[in-house]
C-alpha positions in Angstrom: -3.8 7.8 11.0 -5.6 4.6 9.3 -9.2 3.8 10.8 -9.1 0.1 12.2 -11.2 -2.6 10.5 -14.1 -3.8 12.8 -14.3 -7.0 12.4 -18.0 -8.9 13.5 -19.1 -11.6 15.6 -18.2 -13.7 12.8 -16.6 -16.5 14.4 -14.2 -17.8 10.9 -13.0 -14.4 10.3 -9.7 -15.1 12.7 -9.1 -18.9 11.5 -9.3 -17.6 8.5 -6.9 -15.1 8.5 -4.4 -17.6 9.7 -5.0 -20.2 7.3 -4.0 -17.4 5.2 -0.8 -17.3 7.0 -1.4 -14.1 8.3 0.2 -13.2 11.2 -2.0 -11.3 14.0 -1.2 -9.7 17.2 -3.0 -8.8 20.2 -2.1 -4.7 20.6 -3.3 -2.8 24.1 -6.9 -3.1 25.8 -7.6 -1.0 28.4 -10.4 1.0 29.5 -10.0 4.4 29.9 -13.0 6.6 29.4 -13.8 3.9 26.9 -10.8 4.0 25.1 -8.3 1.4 23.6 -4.9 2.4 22.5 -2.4 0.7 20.4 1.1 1.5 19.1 2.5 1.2 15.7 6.0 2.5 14.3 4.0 5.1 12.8 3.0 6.1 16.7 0.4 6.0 19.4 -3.4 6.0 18.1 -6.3 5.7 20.0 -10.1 5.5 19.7 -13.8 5.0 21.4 -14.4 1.5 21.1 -16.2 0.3 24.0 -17.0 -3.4 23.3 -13.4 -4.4 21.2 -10.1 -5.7 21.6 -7.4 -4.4 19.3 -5.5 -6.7 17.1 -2.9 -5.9 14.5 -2.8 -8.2 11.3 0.4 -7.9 9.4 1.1 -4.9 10.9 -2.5 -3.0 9.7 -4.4 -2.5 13.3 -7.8 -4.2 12.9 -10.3 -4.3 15.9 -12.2 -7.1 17.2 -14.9 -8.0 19.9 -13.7 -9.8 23.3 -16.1 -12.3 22.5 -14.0 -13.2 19.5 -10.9 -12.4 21.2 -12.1 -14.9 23.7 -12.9 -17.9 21.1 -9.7 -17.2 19.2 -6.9 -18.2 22.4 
């Protein structure tokens, strides 16, 4: 299983990763006993992470907070 990449409060993280022509994807959010789940072809992971949305950029599963999820659509 690969660990996600928490990605900050830092609001030009996401433009910048499609500037870069990177292609991102919002995964699965929901909260059960705090924890969010996401699917891959590798399979189903999932992890305590309370305060995040999960994204998936270029297929590697990256997570992000719901305030940046929130700026970014």
């Amino acid at each position: 299983m690969s660990t996600p990449i928490i990605v900050d409060d830092d609001y030009t993280t996401i433009p910048y990763l499609l500037r870069q022509g990177q292609r991102i994807n919002l995964i699965h959010w929901h909260q059960i006993d705090e924890r969010w789940t996401y699917e891959t072809m590798h399979g189903n992971y999932c992890g305590r992470n309370q305060s995040s949305w999960l994204l998936e950029v270029n297929g590697e599963p990256r997570a992000v907070s719901r305030a940046m999820w929130a700026f970014f659509t």
